[in-house]
FIMI-338999 format. One record per residue: residue number from 1; residue in three letters; x, y, z of N, C-alpha, C, O in turn. Coordinates in steps of 0.05 Angstrom, whole numbers, plus 5000, padded with zeros to 4 digits. Example, Ala and Ser with C-alpha at 12.3 -4.5 7.8 and 13.67 -1.06 7.14 Angstrom:
% residues 2
REC num residuo n.xx n.yy n.zz ca.xx ca.yy ca.zz c.xx c.yy c.zz o.xx o.yy o.zz
REC   1     ALA 5264 4886 5156  5246  4910  5156 5264 4934 5156 5285 4934 5169
REC   2     SER 5257 4955 5142  5273  4979  5143 5258 5001 5157 5268 5023 5161
This chain:
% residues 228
REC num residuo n.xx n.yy n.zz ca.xx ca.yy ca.zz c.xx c.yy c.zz o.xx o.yy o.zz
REC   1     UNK 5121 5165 5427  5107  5170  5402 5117 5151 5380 5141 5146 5379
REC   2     UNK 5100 5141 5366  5116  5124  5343 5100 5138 5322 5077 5144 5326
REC   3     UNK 5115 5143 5296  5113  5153  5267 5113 5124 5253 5128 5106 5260
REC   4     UNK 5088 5120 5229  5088  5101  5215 5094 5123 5177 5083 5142 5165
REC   5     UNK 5119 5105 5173  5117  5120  5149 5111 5104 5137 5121 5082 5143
REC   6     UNK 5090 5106 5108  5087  5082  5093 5089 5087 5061 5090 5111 5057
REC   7     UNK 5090 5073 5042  5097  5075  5016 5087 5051 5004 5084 5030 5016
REC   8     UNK 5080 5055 4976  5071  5043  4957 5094 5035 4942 5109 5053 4936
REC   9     UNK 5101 5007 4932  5120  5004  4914 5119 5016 4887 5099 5018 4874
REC  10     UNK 5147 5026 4878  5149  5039  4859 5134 5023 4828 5125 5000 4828
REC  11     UNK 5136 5039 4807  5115  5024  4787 5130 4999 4773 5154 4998 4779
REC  12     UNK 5120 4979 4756  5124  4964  4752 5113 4963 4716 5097 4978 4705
REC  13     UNK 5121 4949 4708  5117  4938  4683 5088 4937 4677 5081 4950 4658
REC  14     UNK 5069 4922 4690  5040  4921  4687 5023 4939 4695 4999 4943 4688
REC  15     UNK 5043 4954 4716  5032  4983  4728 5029 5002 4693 5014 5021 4687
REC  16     UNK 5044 4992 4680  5038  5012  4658 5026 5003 4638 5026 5016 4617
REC  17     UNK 5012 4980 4641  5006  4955  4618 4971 4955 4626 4952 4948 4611
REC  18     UNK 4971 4964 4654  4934  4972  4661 4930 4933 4675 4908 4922 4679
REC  19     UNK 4952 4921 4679  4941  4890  4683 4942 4881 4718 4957 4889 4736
REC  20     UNK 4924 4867 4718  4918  4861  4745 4936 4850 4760 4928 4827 4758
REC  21     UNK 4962 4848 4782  4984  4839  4783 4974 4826 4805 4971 4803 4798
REC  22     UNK 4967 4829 4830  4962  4821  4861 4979 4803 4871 4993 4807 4890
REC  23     UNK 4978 4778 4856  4999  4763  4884 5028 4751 4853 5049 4739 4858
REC  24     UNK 5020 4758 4828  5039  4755  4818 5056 4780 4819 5051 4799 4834
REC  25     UNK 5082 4781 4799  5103  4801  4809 5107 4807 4773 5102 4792 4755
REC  26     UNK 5116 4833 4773  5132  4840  4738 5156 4866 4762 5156 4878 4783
REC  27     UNK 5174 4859 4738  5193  4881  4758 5191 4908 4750 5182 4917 4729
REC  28     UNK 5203 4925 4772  5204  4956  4763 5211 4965 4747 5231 4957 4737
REC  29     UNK 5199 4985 4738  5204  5003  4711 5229 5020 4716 5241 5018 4737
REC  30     UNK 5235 5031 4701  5265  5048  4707 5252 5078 4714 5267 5096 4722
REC  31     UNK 5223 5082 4712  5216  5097  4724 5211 5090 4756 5215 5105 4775
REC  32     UNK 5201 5062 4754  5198  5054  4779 5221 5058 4807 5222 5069 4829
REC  33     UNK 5240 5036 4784  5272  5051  4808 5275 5077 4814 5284 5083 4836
REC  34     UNK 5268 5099 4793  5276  5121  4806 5254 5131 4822 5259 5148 4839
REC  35     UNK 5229 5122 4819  5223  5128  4843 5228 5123 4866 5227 5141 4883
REC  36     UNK 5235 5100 4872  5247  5077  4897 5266 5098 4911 5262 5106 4934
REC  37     UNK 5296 5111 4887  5310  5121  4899 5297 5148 4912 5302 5153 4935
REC  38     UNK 5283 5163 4899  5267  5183  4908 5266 5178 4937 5281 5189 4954
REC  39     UNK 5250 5161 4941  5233  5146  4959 5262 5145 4989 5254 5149 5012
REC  40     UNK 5282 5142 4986  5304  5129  4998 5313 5168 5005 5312 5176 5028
REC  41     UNK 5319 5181 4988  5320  5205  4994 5307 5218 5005 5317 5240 5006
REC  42     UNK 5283 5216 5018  5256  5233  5017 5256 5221 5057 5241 5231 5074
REC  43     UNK 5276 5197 5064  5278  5182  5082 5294 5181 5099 5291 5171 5122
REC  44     UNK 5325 5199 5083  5354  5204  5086 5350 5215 5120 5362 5203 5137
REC  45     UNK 5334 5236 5126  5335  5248  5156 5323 5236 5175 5324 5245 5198
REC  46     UNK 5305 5208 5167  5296  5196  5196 5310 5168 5199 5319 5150 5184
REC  47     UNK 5307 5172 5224  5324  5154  5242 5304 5130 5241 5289 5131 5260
REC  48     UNK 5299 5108 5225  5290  5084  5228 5301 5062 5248 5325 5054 5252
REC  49     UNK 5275 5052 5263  5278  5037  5274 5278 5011 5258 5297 4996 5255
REC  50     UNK 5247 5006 5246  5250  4976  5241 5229 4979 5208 5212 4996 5206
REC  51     UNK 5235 4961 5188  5225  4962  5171 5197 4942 5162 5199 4920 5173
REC  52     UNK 5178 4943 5148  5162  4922  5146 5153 4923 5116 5144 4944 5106
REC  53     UNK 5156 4896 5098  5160  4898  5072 5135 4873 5071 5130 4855 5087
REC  54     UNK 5119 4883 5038  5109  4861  5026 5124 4841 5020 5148 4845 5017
REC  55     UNK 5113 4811 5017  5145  4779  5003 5140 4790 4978 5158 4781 4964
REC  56     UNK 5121 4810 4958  5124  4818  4930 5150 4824 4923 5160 4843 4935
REC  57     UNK 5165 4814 4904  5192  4820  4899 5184 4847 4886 5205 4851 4874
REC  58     UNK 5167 4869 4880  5169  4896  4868 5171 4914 4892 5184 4935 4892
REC  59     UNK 5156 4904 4916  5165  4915  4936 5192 4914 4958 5201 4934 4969
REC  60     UNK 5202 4893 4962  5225  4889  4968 5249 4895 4950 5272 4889 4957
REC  61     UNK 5243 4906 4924  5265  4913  4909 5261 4942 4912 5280 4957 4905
REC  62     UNK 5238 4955 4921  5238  4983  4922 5244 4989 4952 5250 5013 4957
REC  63     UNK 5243 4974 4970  5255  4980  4993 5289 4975 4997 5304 4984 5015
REC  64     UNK 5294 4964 4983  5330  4947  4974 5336 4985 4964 5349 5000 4978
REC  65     UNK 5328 4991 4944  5334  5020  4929 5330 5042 4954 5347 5057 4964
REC  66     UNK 5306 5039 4959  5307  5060  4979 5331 5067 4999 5345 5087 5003
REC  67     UNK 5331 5039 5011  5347  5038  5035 5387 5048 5030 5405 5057 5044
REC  68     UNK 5383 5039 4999  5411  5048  4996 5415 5073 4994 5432 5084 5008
REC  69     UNK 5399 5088 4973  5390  5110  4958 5394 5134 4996 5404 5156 4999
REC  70     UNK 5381 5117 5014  5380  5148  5036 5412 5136 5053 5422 5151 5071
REC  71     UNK 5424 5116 5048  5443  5109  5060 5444 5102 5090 5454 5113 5110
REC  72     UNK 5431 5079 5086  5420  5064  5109 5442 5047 5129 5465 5044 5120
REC  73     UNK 5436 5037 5150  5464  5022  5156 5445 4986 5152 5423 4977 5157
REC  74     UNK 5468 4976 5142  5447  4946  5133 5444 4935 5166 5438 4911 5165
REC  75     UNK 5445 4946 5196  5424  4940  5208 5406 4937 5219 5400 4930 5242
REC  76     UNK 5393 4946 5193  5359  4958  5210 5352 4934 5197 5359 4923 5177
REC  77     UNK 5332 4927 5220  5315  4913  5223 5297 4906 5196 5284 4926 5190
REC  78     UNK 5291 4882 5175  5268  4884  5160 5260 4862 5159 5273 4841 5154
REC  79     UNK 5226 4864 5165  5210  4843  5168 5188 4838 5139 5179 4856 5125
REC  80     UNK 5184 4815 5135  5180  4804  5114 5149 4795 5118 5141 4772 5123
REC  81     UNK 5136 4814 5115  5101  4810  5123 5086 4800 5117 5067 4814 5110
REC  82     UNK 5084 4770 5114  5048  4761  5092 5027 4782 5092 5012 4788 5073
REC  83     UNK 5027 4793 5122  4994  4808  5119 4997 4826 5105 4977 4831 5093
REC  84     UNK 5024 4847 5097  5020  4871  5083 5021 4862 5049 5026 4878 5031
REC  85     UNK 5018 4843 5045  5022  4832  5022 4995 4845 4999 4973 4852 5008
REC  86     UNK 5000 4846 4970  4976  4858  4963 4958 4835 4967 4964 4814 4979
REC  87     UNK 4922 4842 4951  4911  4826  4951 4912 4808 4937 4926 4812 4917
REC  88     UNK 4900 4784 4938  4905  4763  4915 4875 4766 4899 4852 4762 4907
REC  89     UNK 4882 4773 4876  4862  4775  4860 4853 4754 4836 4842 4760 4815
REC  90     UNK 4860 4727 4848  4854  4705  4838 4854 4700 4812 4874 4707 4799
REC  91     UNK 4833 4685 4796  4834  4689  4765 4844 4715 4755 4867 4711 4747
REC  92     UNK 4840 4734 4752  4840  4761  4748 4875 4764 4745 4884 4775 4725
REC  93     UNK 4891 4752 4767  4916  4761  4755 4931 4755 4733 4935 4732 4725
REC  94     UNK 4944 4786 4719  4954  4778  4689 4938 4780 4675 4943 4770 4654
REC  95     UNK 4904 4796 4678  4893  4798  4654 4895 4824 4662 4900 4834 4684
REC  96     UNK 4886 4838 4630  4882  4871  4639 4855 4890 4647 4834 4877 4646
REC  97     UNK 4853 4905 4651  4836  4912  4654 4806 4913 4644 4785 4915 4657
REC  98     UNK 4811 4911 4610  4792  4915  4591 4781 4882 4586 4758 4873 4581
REC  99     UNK 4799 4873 4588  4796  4833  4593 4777 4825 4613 4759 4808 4611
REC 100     UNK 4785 4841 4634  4756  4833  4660 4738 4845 4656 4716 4837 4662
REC 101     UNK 4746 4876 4640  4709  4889  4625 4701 4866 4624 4688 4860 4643
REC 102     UNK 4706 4845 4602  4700  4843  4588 4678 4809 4588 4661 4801 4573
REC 103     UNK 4692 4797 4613  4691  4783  4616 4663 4778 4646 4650 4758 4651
REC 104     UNK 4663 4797 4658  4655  4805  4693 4652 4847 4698 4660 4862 4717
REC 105     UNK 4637 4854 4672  4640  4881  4674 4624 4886 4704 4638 4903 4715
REC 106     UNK 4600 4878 4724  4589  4886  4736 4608 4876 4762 4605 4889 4782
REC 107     UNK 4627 4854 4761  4637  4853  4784 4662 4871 4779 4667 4884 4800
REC 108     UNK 4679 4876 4758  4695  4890  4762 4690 4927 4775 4706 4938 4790
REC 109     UNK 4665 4940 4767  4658  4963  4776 4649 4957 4797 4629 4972 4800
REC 110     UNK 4651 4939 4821  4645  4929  4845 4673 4931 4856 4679 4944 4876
REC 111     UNK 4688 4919 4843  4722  4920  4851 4734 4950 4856 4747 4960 4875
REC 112     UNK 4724 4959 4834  4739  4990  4841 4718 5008 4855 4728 5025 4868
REC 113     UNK 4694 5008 4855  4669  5025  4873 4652 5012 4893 4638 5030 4903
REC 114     UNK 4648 4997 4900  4643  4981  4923 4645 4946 4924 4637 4926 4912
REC 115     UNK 4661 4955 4947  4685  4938  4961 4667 4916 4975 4677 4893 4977
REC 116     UNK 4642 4920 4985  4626  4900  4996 4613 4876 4981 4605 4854 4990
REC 117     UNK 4615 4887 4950  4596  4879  4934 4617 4853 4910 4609 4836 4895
REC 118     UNK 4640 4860 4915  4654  4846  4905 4666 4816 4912 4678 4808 4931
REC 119     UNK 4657 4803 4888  4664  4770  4889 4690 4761 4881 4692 4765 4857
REC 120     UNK 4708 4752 4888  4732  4742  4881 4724 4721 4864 4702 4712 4859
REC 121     UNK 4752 4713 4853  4750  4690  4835 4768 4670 4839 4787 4681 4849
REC 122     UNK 4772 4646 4837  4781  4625  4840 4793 4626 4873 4777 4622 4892
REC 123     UNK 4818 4632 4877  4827  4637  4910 4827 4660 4916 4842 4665 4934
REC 124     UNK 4814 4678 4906  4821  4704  4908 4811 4714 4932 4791 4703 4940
REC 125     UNK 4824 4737 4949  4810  4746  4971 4785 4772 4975 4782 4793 4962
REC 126     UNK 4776 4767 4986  4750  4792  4998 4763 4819 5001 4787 4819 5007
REC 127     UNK 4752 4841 4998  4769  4866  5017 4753 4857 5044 4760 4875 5059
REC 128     UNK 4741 4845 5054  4742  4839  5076 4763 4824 5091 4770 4830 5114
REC 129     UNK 4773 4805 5078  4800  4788  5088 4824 4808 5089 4841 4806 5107
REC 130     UNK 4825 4826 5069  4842  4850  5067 4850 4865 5091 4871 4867 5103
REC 131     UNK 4827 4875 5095  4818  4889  5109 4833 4881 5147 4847 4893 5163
REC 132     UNK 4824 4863 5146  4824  4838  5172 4856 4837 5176 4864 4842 5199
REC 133     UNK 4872 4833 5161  4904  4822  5158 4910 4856 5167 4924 4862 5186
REC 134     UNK 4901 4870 5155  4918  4899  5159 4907 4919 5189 4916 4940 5199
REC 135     UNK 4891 4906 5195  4870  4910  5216 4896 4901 5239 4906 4917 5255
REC 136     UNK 4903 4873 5237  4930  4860  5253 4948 4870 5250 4963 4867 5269
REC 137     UNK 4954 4881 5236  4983  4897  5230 4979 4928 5241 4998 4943 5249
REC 138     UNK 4959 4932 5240  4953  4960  5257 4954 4967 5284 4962 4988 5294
REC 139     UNK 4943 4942 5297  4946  4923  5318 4969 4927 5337 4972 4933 5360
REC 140     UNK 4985 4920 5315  5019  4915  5332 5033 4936 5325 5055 4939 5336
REC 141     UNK 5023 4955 5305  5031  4982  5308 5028 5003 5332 5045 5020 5341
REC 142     UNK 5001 4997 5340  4985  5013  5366 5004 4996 5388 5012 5011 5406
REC 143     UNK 5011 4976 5390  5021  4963  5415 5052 4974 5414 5067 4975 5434
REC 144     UNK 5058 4981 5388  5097  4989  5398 5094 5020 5402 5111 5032 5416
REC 145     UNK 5066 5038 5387  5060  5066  5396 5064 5061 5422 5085 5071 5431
REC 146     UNK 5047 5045 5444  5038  5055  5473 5070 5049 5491 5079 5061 5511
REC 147     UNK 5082 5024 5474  5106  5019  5490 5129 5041 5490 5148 5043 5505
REC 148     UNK 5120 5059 5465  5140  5090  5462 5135 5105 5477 5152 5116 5491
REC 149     UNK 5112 5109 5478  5096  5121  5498 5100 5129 5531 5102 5149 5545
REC 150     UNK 5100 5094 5536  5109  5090  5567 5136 5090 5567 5145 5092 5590
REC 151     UNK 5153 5087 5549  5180  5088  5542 5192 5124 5549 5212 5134 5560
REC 152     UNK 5175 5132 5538  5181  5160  5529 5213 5168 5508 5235 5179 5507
REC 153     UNK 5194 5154 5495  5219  5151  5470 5206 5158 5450 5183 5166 5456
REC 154     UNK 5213 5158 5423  5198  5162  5387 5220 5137 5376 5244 5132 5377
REC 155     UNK 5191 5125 5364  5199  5099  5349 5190 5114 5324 5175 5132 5322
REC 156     UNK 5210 5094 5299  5204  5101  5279 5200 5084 5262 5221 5071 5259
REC 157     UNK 5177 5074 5245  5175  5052  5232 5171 5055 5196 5166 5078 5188
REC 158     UNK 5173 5037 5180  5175  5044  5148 5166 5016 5148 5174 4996 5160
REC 159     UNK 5143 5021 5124  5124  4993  5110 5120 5011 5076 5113 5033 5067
REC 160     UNK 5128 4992 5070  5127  4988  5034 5107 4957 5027 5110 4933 5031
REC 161     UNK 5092 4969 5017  5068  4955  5010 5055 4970 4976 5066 4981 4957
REC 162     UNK 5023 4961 4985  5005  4955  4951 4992 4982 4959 4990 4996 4979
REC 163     UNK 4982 4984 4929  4957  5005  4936 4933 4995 4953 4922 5002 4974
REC 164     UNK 4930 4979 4937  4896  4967  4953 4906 4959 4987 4890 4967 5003
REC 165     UNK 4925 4947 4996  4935  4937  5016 4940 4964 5035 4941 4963 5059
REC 166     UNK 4941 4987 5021  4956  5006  5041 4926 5029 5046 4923 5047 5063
REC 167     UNK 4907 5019 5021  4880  5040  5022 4867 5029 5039 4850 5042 5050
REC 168     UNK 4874 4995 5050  4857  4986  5070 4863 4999 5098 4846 5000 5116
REC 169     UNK 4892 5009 5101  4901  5016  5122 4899 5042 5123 4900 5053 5145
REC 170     UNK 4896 5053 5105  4886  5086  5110 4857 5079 5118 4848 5086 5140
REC 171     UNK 4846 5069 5105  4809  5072  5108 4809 5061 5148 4797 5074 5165
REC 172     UNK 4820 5041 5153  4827  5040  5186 4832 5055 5189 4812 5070 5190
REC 173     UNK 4862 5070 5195  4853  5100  5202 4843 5118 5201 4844 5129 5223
REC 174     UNK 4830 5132 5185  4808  5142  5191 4783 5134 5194 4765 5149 5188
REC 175     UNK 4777 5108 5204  4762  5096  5218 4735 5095 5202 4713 5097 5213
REC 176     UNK 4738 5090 5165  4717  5092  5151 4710 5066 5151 4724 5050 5163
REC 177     UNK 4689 5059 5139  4681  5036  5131 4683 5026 5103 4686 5039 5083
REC 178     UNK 4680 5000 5105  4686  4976  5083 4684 4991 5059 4702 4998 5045
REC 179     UNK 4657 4994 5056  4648  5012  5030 4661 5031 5025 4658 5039 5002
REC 180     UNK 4680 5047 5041  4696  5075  5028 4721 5067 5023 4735 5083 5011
REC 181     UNK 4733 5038 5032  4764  5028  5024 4775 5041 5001 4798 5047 5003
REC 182     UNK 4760 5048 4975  4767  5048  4948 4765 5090 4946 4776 5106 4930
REC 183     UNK 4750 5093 4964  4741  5123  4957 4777 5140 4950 4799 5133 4958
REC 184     UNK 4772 5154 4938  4795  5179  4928 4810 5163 4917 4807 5139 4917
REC 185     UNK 4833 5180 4901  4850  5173  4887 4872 5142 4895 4877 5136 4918
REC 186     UNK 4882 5126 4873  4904  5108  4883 4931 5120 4898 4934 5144 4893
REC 187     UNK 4946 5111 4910  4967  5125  4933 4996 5122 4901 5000 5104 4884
REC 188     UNK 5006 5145 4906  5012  5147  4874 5041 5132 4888 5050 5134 4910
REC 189     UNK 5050 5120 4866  5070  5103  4868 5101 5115 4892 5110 5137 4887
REC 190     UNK 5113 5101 4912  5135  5112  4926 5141 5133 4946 5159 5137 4963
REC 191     UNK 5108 5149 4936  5101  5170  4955 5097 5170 4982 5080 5153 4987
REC 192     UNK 5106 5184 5003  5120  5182  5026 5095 5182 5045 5082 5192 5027
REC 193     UNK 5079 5180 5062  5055  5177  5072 5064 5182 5106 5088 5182 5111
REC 194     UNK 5047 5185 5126  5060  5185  5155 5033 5187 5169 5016 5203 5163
REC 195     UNK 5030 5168 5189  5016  5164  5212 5029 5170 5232 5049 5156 5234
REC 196     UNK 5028 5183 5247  5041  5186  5276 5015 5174 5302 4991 5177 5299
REC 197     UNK 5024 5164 5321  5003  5153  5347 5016 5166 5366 5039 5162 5373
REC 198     UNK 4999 5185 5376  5008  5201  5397 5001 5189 5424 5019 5184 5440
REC 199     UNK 4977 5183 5429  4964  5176  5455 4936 5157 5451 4921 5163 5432
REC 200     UNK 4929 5137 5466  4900  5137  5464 4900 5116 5429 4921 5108 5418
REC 201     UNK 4873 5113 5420  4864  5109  5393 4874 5134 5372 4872 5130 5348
REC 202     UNK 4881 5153 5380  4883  5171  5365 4908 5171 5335 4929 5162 5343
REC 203     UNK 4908 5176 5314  4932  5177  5295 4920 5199 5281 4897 5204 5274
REC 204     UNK 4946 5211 5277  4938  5238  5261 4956 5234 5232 4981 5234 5235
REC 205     UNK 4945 5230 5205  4958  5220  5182 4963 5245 5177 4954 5266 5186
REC 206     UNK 4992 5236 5148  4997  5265  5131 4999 5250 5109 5008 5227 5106
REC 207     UNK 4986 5269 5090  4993  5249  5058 5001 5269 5041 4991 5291 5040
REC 208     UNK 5023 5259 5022  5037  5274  5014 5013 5293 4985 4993 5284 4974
REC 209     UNK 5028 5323 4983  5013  5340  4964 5026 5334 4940 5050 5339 4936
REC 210     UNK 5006 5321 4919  5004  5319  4889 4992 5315 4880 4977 5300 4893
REC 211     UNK 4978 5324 4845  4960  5330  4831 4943 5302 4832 4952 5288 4813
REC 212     UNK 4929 5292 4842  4907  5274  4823 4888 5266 4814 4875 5246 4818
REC 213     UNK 4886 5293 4797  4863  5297  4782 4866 5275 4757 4845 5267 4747
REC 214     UNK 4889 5265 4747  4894  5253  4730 4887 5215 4738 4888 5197 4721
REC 215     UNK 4881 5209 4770  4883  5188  4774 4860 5178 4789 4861 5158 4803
REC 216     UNK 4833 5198 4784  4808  5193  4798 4785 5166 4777 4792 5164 4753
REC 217     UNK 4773 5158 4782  4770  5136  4774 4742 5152 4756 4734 5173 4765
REC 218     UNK 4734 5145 4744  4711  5160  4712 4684 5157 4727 4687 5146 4749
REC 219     UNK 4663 5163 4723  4633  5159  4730 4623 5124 4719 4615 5105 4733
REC 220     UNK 4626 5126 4697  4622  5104  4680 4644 5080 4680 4648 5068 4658
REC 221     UNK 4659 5072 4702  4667  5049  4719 4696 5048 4703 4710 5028 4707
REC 222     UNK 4704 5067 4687  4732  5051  4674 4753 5064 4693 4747 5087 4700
REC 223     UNK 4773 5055 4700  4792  5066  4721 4818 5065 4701 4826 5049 4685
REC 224     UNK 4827 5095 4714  4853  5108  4706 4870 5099 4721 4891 5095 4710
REC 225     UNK 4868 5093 4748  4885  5079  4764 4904 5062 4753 4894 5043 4743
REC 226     UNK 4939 5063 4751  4955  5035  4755 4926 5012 4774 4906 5017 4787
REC 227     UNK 4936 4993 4768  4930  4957  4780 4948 4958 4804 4967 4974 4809
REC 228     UNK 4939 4940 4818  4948  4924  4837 4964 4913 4830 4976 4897 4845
């Protein structure tokens, strides 16, 4: 059996600023760290095998916290992932939210409500390209499940990643399509998440219980959501 636990990096500076971050970096908030440590406690009773981190320095600083915070031994395994990396949201990064109103209001309510319909800007990527990279990473998740499997062992794995990066990988597992990537709330910052692969295609997720009623996105396209 292999367990995928996964987490969202703790918040960040722009996380509270509403600005579009994707492949740039602002560092963690001191709320942020304490979530991290949260995050590291919440981790303290499993036995990790191997770790898989965004190169975003907000996420590798919240896995650095974590790992101490549950009192880790420095050698576990951590791999340094391009694919789990957030998206690159091209022009767009570093402006805020009300800036791309303002500028691209019909593509931005494409960004946050359908995912098909949305045009990147300058290098920016598709949620299709998104999609694709985490698609591979899912990939070689299912391949170390089946080797536990025939092993008859429990592997245990931990990925700290983006929101949008980690909604692509929930929407894979439950086997939705393109267009629902964005559906329900953002994965609230540090919160502890778990895929388990028992047998077969099968994964049975758990996502952690908390309020977010406060983080569902409006009718009229303005999103409460932290940024990427």
């Amino acid at each position: 059996m292999l367990t995928l636990y996964f987490a969202r990096h703790g918040e960040t500076i722009w996380n509270t600023q509403s600005r579009m971050q994707g492949r740039l970096d602002t560092a963690l908030t001191e709320q942020g760290q304490a979530q991290a440590i949260a995050l590291g406690d919440s981790l303290r009773s499993i036995q990790l095998d191997t770790v898989f981190v965004s190169p975003a320095p907000r996420a590798r600083r919240t896995i650095e916290l974590a790992l101490q915070a549950g009192h880790f031994p420095a050698t576990i395994p951590i791999e340094i992932d391009d694919r789990v990396h957030e998206m690159d949201l091209g022009d767009w990064e570093g402006l805020s939210v009300d800036e791309v109103k303002a500028i691209a209001p019909d593509n931005l309510q494409a960004f946050f409500f359908s995912p098909p319909d949305y045009i990147p800007t300058g290098n920016g990527e598709t949620y299709r390209q998104v999609s694709a990279r985490m698609a591979s990473f899912l990939s070689q998740m299912e391949a170390l499940g089946q080797a536990a499997l025939s092993e008859g062992r429990d592997y245990h794995v931990l990925l700290v990643s983006h929101n949008i990066t980690l909604k692509a990988l929930l929407a894979l597992l439950k086997r939705k399509p393109l267009s629902l990537l964005r559906d329900g709330p953002p994965l609230k910052q540090a919160a502890l998440y778990r895929a388990v692969y028992r047998s077969g295609q099968a994964w049975e997720i758990v996502e952690p219980d908390f309020d977010t009623s406060d983080l569902q996105p409006s009718a009229g396209g303005s999103q409460k959501e932290d940024n990427p």
